[in-house]
C-alpha positions in Angstrom: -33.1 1.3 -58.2 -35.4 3.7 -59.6 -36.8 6.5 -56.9 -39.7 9.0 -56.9 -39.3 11.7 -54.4 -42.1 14.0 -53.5 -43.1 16.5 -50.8 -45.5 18.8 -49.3 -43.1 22.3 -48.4 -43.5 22.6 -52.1 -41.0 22.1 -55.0 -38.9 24.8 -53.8 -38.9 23.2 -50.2 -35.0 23.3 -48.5 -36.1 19.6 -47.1 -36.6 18.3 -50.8 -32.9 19.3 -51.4 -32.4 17.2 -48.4 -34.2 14.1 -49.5 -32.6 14.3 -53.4 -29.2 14.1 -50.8 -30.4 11.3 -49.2 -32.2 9.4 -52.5 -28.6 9.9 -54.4 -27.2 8.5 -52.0 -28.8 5.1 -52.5 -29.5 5.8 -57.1 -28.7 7.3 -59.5 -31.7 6.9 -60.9 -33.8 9.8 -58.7 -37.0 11.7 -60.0 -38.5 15.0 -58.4 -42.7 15.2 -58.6 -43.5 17.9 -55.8 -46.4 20.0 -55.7 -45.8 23.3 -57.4 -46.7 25.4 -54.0 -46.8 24.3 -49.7 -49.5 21.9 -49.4 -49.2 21.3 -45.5 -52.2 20.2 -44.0 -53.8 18.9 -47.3 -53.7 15.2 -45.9 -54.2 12.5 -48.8 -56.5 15.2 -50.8 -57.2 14.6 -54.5 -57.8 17.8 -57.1 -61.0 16.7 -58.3 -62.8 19.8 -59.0 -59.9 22.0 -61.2 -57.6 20.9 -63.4 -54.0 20.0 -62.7 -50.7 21.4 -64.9 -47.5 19.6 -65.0 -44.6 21.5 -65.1 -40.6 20.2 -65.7 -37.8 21.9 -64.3 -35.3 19.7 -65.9 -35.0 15.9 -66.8 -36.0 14.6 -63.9 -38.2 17.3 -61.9 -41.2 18.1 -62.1 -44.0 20.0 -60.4 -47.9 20.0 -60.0 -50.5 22.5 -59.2 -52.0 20.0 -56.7 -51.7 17.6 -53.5 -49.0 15.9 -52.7 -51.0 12.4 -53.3 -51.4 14.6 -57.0 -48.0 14.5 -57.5 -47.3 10.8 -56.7 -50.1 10.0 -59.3 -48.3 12.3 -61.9 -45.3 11.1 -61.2 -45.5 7.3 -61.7 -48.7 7.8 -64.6 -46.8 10.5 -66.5 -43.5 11.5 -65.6 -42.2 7.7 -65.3 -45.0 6.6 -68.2 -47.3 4.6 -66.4 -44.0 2.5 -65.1 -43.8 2.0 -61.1 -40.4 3.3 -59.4 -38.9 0.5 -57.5 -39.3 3.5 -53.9 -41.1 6.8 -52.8 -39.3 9.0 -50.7 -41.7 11.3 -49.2 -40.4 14.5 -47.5 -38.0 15.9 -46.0 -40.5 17.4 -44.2 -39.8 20.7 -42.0 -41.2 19.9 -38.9 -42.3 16.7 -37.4 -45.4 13.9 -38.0 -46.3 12.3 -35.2 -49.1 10.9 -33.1 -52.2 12.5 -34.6 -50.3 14.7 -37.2 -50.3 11.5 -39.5 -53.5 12.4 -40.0 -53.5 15.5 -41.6 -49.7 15.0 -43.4 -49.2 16.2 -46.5 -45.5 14.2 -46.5 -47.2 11.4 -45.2 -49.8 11.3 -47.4 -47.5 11.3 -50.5 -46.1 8.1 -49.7 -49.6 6.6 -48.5 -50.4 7.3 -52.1 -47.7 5.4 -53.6 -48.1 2.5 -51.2 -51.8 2.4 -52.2 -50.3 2.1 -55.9 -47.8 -1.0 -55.6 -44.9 1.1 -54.5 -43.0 0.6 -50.8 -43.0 4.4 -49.5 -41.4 5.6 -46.7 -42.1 9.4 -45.3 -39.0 11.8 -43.5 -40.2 14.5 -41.5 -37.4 16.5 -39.3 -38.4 18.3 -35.9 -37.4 21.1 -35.1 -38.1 24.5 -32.6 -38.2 27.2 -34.8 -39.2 26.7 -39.2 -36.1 28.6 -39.9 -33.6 26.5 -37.9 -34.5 23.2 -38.7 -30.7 21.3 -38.6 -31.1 19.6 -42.3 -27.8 18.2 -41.8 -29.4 15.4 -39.4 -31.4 14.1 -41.6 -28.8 14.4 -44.0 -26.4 12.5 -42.4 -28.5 9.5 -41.3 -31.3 9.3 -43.6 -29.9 6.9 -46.1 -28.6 4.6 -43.8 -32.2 4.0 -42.3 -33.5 4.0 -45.7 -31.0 1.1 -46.4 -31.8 -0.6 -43.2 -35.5 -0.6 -43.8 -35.2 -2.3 -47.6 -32.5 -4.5 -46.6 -35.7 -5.8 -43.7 -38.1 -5.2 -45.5 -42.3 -4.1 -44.6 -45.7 -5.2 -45.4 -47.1 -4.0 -48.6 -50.0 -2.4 -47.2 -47.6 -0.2 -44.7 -45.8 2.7 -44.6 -42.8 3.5 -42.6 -42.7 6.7 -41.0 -38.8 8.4 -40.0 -39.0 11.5 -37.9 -35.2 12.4 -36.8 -34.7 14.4 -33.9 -33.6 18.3 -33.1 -30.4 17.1 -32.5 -27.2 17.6 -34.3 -26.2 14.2 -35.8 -23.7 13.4 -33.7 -26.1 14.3 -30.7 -28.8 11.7 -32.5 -29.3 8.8 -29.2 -30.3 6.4 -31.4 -33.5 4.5 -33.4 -36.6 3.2 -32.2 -39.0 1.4 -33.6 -42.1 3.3 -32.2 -46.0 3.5 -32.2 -48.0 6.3 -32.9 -48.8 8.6 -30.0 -51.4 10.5 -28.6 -50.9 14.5 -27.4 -52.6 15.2 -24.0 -53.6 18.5 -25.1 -54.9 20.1 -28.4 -52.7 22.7 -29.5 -53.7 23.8 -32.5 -55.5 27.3 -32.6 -56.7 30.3 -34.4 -55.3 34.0 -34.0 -57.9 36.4 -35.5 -56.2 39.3 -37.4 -57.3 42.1 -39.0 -56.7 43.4 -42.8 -56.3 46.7 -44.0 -59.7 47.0 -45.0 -60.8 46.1 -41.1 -61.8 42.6 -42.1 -61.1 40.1 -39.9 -59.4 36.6 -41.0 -57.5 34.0 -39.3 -54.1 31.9 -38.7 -53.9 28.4 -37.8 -50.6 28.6 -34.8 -49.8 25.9 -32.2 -48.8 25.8 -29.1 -46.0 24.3 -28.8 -46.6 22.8 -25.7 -45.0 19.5 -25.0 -46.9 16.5 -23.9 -45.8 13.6 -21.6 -46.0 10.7 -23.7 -45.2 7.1 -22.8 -42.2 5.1 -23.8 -42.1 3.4 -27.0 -44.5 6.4 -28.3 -43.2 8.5 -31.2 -43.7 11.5 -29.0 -41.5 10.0 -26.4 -38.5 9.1 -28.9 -38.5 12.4 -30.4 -38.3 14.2 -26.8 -35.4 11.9 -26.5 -33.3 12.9 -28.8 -34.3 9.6 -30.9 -35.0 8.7 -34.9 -38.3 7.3 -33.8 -39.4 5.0 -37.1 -43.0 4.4 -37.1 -45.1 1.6 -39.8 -48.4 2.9 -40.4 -51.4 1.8 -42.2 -55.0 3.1 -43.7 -56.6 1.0 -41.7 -58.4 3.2 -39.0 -61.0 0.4 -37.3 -60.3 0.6 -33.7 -60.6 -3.4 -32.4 -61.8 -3.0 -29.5 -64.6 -0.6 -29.9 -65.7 -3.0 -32.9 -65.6 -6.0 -30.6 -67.9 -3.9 -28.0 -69.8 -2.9 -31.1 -70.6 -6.3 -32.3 -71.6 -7.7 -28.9 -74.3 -5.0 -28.5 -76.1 -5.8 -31.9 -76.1 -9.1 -31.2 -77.6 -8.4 -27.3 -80.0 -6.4 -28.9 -81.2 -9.2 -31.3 -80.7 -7.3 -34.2 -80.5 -7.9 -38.2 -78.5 -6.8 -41.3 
């Protein structure tokens, strides 16, 4: 089994070195294609405006100046020659991705991009309290075993599975649920203004941190419990239910395409 692993801490990332653990696990056939520098945030972003530069580390890793969906397109169309890897691990990433964070995920992006290219992807995030103490071991220890689990069930072509482990130890981990994307009751994302040494202002994206109380069977609520909470996603974003209302209101209103 051939594997493509990719990220979006970077090629230098500690949680890549956690995912070639895990991927080895499973192959020996494993390939790096990572973006050269952090690309967190940059959601399934394409570099369309400068070019890109390959660069190889060794035989099998490799780096891009670009996205993370950059790197998955590099990978398969020139580090593998154009032939598909049989998985895309995606991750692991330092910090979770859950409810609306799927949004804007780099990790999970990089595996939406393979899946969008014939390839079952699967994304690894790992929560955690603090960047620096994120317990890599956890997701060490149990990642291949849900990698195995999921390819041994199987998932819809057009979906991607989505593993966020816990900030537990491993032997602390309570267990796996199949979850669905949450929701977070409050917005915490913000900007702290600074100052430079010139007296120009600029500004940091922080957050909170502030918990929220999700419901069970919610990725939130798994995580908070100490879960692996595995999540399939898709690109479809059409919310049914305002489409149905939609539809019903053209029609009342008589009118025509």
């Amino acid at each position: 089994m051939r594997i493509l692993c990719t990220n979006d801490d970077g090629v230098y990332a500690r949680g890549l070195e956690s995912l070639v653990h895990i991927a080895r696990e499973l192959s020996d056939d494993v390939w790096v294609c990572a973006p050269q520098e952090e690309q967190s945030g940059a959601a399934r972003a394409l570099t369309l405006a400068h070019p890109i530069r390959l660069r190889q580390y060794d035989e099998r890793r490799y780096a891009v100046t670009g996205t993370p969906s950059d790197a998955v397109l590099m990978g398969i169309n020139k580090v593998l020659g154009g032939e598909k890897p049989d998985l895309i691990l995606s991750g692991v990433n330092n910090g979770q991705n859950l409810a609306e964070d799927v949004t804007v995920s780099g990790t999970i992006a990089g595996a939406f991009q393979g899946m969008s290219m014939g390839v079952p992807s699967i994304a690894l995030s790992l929560s955690r309290l603090a960047r620096d103490k994120a317990r890599w071991e956890t997701a060490e220890v149990h990642g291949a075993k849900i990698v195995r689990m999921l390819l041994d069930a199987g998932w819809p072509e057009h979906v991607v599975m989505n593993v966020n482990f816990p900030d537990r130890a491993p032997e602390d981990v309570a267990g796996i649920e199949a979850t669905a994307q949450g929701h977070r009751d409050a917005v915490q994302l913000f900007a702290e203004e600074r100052q430079d040494l010139r007296g120009g202002s600029y500004y940091w994206y922080g957050f909170t941190g502030e918990l929220s109380n999700p419901p069970e069977g919610t990725d939130l609520r798994a995580i908070y419990d100490g879960r692996i909470s595995i999540t399939p996603l898709h690109l479809s974003l059409t919310d049914i239910e305002a489409r149905t209302a939609l539809a019903k209101t053209i029609a009342a209103r008589g009118e025509k395409a």
